[in-house]
C-alpha positions as CSV (number, residue, x, y, z in Angstrom):
1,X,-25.7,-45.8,-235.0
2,X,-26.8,-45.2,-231.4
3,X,-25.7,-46.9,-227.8
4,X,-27.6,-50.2,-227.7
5,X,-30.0,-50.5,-225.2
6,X,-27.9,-52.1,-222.2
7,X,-30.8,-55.2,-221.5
8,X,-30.4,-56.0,-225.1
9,X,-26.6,-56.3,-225.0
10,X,-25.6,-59.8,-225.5
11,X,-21.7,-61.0,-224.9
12,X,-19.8,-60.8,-228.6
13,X,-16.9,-59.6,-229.5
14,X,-18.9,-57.6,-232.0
15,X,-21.7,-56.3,-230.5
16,X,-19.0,-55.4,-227.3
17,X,-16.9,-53.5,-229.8
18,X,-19.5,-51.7,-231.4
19,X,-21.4,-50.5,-227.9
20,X,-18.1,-49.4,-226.4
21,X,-17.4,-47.5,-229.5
22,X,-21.1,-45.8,-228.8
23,X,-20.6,-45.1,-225.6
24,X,-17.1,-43.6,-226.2
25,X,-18.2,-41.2,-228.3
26,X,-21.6,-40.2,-226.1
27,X,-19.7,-40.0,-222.7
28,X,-16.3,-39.1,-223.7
29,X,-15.4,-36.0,-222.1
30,X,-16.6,-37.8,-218.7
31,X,-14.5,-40.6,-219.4
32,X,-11.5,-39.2,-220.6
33,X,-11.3,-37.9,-216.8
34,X,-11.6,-40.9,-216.1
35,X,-8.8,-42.3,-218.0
36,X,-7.0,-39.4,-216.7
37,X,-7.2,-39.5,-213.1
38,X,-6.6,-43.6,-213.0
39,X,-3.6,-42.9,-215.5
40,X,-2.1,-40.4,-212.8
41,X,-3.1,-42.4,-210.1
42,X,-1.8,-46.0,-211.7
43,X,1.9,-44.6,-213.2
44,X,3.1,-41.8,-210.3
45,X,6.3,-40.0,-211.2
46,X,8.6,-40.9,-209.0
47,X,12.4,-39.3,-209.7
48,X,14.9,-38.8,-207.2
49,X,18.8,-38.5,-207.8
50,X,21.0,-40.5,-205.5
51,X,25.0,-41.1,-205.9
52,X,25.2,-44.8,-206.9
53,X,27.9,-44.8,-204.1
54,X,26.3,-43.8,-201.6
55,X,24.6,-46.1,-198.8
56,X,21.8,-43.2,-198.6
57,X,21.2,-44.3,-202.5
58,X,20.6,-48.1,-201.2
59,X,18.4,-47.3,-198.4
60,X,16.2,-44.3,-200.4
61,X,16.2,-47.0,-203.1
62,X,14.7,-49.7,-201.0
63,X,12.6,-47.5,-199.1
64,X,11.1,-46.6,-202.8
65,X,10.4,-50.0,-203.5
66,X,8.6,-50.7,-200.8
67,X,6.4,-47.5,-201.1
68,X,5.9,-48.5,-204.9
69,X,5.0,-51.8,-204.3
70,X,2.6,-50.9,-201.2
71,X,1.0,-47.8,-203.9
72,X,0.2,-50.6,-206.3
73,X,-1.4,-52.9,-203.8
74,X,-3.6,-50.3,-201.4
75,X,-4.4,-47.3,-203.0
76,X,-4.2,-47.7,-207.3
77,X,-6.9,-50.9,-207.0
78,X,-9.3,-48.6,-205.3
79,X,-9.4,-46.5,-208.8
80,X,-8.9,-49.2,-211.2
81,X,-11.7,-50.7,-209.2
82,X,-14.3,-47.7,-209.2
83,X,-13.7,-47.0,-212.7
84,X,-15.2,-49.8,-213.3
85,X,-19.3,-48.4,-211.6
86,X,-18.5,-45.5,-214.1
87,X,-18.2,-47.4,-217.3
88,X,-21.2,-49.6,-216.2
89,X,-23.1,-46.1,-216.0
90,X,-22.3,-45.0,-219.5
91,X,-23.2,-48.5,-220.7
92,X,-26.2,-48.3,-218.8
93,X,-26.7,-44.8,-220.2
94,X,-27.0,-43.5,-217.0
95,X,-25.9,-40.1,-215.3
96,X,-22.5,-39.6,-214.7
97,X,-20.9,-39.3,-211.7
98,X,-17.5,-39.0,-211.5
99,X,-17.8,-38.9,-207.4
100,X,-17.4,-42.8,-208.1
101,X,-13.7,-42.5,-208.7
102,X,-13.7,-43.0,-205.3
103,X,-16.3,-45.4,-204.6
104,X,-13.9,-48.2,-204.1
105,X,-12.8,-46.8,-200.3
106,X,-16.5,-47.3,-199.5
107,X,-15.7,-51.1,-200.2
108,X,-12.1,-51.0,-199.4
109,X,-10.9,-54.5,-197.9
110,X,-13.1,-56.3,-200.6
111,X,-11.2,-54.6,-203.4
112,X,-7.4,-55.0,-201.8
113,X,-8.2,-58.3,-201.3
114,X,-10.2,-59.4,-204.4
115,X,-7.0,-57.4,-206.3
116,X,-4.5,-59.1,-204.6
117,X,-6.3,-62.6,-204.5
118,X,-7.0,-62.2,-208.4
119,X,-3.3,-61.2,-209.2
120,X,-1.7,-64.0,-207.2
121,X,-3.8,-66.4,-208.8
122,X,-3.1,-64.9,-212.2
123,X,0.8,-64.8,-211.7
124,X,1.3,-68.4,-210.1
125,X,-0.8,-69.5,-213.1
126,X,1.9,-67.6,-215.7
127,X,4.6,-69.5,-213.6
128,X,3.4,-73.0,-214.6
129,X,3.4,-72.3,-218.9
130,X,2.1,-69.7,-218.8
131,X,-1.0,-71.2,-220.7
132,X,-2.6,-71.3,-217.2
133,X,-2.4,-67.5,-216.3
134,X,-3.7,-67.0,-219.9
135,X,-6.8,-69.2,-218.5
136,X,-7.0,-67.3,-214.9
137,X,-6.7,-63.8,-216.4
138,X,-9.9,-64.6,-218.9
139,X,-12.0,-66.3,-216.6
140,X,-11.4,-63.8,-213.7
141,X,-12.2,-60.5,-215.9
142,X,-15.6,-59.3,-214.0
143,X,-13.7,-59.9,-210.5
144,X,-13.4,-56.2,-210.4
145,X,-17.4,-55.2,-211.7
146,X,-19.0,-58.0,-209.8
147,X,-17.1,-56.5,-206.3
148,X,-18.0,-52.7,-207.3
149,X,-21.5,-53.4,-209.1
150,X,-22.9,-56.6,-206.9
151,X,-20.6,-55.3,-203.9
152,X,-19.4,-59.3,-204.0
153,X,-16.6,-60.2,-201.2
154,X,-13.3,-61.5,-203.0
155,X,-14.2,-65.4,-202.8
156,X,-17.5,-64.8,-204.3
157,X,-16.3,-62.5,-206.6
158,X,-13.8,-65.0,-208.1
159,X,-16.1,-67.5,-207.9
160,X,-19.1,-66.0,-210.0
161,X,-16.6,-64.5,-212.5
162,X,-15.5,-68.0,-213.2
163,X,-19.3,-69.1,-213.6
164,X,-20.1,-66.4,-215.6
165,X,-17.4,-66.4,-218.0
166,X,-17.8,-70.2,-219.0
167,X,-18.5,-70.5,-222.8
168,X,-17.0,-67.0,-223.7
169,X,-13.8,-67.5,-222.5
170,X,-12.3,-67.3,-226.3
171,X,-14.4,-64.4,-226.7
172,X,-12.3,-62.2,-223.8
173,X,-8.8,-63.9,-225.1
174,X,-9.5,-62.2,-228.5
175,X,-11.3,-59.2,-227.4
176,X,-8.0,-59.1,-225.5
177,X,-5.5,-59.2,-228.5
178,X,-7.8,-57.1,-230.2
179,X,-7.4,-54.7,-227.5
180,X,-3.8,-54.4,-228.0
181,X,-4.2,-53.7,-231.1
182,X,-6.3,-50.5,-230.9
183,X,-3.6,-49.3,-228.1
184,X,-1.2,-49.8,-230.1
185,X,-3.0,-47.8,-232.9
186,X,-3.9,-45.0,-230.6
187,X,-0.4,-44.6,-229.2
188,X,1.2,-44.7,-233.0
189,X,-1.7,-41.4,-233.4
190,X,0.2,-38.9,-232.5
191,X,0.1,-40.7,-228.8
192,X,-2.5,-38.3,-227.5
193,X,-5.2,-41.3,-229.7
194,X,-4.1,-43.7,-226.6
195,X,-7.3,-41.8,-224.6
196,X,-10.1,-42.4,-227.0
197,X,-8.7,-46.2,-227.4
198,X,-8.5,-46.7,-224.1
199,X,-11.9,-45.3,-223.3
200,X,-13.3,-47.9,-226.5
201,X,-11.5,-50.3,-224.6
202,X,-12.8,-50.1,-221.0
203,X,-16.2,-49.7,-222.6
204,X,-16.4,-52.2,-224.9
205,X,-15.1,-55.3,-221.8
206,X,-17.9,-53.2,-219.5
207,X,-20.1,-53.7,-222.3
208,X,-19.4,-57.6,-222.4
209,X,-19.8,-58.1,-218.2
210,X,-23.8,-56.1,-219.0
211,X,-23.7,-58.8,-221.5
212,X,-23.2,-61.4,-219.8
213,X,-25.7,-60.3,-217.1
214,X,-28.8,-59.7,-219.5
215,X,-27.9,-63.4,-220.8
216,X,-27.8,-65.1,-216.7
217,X,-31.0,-63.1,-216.4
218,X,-33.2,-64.5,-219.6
219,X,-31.6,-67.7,-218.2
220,X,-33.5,-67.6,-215.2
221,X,-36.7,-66.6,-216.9
């Protein structure tokens, strides 16, 4: 079987699944780097031994929080973010360049903020039953290709996601689960199998978003 041609691709869980697993296999040395490099970047090492008596223990302790939290909210988003242009590519069977790890500081206020707007929304919608950040989180899945592809400021972003994700929202929830699944499976293979499932993964939900595109486009013709 060979990568489907990306302005064929049409958003199901199967045909999403079955294109990420083509482009894993084509691009995967390029995009194990990737998984790499946004691994590293996402889940720093960060060990330092303190007495638990001491006051220096509470102040290098708070000191690490705040650094942790401001790492996670300015600089790992700009990865997550511009991993996302490189997964399009290999979708798109173009040329990689993996230069476009750091696309996202080219765009860098529209990520932050269409990060932290998209995470605030998700979390205050897990606060009320949870059943509402289930929603948010499905619905607001192309926030981060629609800034880095369409170069979309975080309002439009959310609000284009939400448009374009009406009538497959079911299909992300269970491409979702499925998701876990295969990391789950990669992890139980010897661990090192968590690359190649995450790379299936990434693919196959980049896959979906070119979807969803090639169907708003034969909508318009």
């Amino acid at each position: 079987m060979e990568l489907i041609n990306y302005t064929t691709l049409s958003p199901t869980i199967g045909g999403s699944f079955s294109n990420g697993w083509e482009v894993m296999k084509k691009y995967f040395l390029y995009l194990l780097i990737v998984v790499i490099v946004v691994g590293i970047v996402s889940g720093p090492s960060m060990q330092n031994r303190y007495d638990s008596h001491d006051f220096e223990w509470s102040i290098g302790f708070a000191f690490l929080v705040i650094f942790a939290i401001a790492y996670a909210l300015l600089l790992v988003p700009v990865f997550q973010y511009s991993s996302k242009l490189i997964y399009l590519d290999a979708v798109r069977d173009k040329e990689i360049d993996l230069k476009k790890l750091v696309a996202g500081f080219n765009n860098y206020l529209n990520v932050i903020l269409a990060n932290l707007l998209k995470v605030t929304l998700i979390v205050m919608g897990f606060l009320f039953f949870i059943v509402p950040g289930i929603i948010l989180a499905c619905r607001l899945a192309f926030v981060s290709y629609l800034v880095m592809d369409k170069n979309m400021d975080p309002v439009q972003a959310l609000e284009k996601s939400w448009k374009m994700t009406r009538g497959i929202g079911w299909n992300i929830f269970f491409m979702a689960i499925i998701s876990f699944f295969i990391g789950v499976a990669g992890f139980i293979l010897l661990i090192v199998g968590i690359f190649p499932a995450l790379i299936w993964i990434h693919s196959s939900f980049a896959s979906l978003y070119q979807g969803v595109l090639n169907r708003e486009e034969v909508a318009v013709i």
